[in-house]
Phi, psi and omega in degrees: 000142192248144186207130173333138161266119169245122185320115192280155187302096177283161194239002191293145147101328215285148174243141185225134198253133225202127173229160198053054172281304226298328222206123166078263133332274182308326166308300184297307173317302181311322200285316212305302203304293184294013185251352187268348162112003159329139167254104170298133147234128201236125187225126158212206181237002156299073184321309194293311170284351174271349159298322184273323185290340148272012185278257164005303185251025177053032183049038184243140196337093172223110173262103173276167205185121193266115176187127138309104177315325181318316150340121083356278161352296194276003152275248176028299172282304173281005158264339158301337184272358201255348156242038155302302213245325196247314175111347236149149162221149180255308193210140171249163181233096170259101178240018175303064179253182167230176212196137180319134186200101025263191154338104173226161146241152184025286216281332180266331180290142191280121159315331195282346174271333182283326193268328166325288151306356187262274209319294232261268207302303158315284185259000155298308181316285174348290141000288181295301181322264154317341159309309280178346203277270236278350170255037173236317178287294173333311193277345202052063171240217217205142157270168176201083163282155196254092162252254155185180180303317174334309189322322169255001187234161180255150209257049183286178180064332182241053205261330164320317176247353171300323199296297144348270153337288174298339181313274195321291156007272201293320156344272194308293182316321188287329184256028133254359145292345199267333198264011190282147180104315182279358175111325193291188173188178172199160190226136142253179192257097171278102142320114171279248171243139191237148197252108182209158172302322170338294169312337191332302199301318183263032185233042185094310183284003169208119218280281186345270151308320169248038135304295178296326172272353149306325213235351169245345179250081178257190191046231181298335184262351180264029174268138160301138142247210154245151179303345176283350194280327204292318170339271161334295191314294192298321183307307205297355184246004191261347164312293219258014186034041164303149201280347203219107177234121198240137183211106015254218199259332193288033202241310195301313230283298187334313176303299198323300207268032201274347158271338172300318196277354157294300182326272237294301186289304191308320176287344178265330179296316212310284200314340214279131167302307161307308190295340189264303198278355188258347174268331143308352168265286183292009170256000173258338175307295155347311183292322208284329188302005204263000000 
């Protein structure tokens, strides 16, 4: 039996389309990239930080873009403008998502907040994707979507984007099978907890939630990193065009055992005490907020 040698991803030169660039992530990646000899197009819908983030990189090949991944339409147009100006896309980075703020469940949350976010964590990617699919096979370049540790952990207070994640997951595995053979690929990316605005609620700014993720995330998994360290992770995996990038790596062992450990955690929330008074608390909170 015989098997591809896949070829590693070089960034000199290569132009790369970045989505959530303004801010956190998606930032520490553009800077990480463009010190690798990358040409950036960094698209959000944060002017003012994707202005100061070509400051940064002293306005050397670098492109911003103002856009809701949600568009279509307004991808589209920026993929006619990057190949105007670049000629190619090499690698896309869809790492845009949003996340429940404050904390909510289901049963309080407004649809119209819950599908918002699936549009954006879902089907922006997608989007972001297919816009970008057929110059990513030309060139044999590589996808790297930012899904997170939630793909696998449960997603109470947040199901809208725990869903959306693990959604996105399977999505990037299923297109990187569809793409072997033609030289391109795709990846994701698992974040753990990372100090982003994203992150806010369980870092101090909502008492509650970051109780609860004290007391179900201990030791080594409830530690903070930084976007540079998630950064670091992603060159390294997107060199080597890995199908799985977990930042930080103690992440991994959990995904292997991610079947024991749905049991295992859905059976410790059924009991748990805190956890059931602590979801009561914020649904009354939610409430007292109307």
């Amino acid at each position: 039996m015989q098997y591809q040698q896949m070829e590693p991803f070089k960034l000199e030169n290569k132009v790369v389309v970045i989505t959530g660039a303004a801010n956190g992530i998606g930032s520490a990646i553009a800077k990480t990239l463009h010190q690798q000899g990358a040409i950036i197009v960094a698209v959000d819908l944060d002017e003012d930080s994707l202005k100061k983030l070509a400051a940064d990189l002293d306005h050397k090949r670098i492109m911003i873009e103002i856009a809701d991944i949600t568009s279509y339409t307004r991808l589209q147009e920026i993929r006619n403008t990057i190949h105007k100006s670049q000629g190619k896309v090499d690698l896309v980075i869809a790492n845009a998502g949003i996340a429940c703020d404050p904390p909510s469940t289901f049963r309080k949350m407004t649809n119209e907040v819950f599908e918002r976010i699936v549009e954006v964590d879902l089907f922006g990617v997608t989007r972001v994707v297919k816009v970008f699919l057929e110059d990513i096979i030309d060139n044999k370049g590589h996808i790297l979507v930012t899904s997170s540790v939630y793909a696998f952990t449960n997603g109470a207070l947040n199901s809208p984007y725990a869903s959306s994640k693990a959604a996105i997951e399977m999505f990037t595995r299923s297109l990187r099978a569809e793409l072997a053979g033609t030289g391109a690929t795709a990846g994701v990316l698992y974040p753990g907890w990372v100090r982003t605005d994203i992150s806010k609620s369980v870092q101090g700014d909502h008492d509650i939630a970051t109780k609860l993720k004290q007391r179900l995330f201990v030791g080594p998994l409830g530690h903070f990193i930084t976007p540079n360290q998630v950064a670091e992770q992603a060159l390294r995996g997107i060199v080597r065009r890995k199908p799985r990038i977990f930042a930080p790596n103690r992440w991994t062992p959990l995904s292997l055992l991610r079947g024991f450990l749905s049991m295992a955690t859905d059976n410790f929330l059924d009991r748990d005490k805190f956890f059931q008074t602590s979801i009561k608390e914020i649904e009354d909170s939610l409430d007292n907020t109307k």
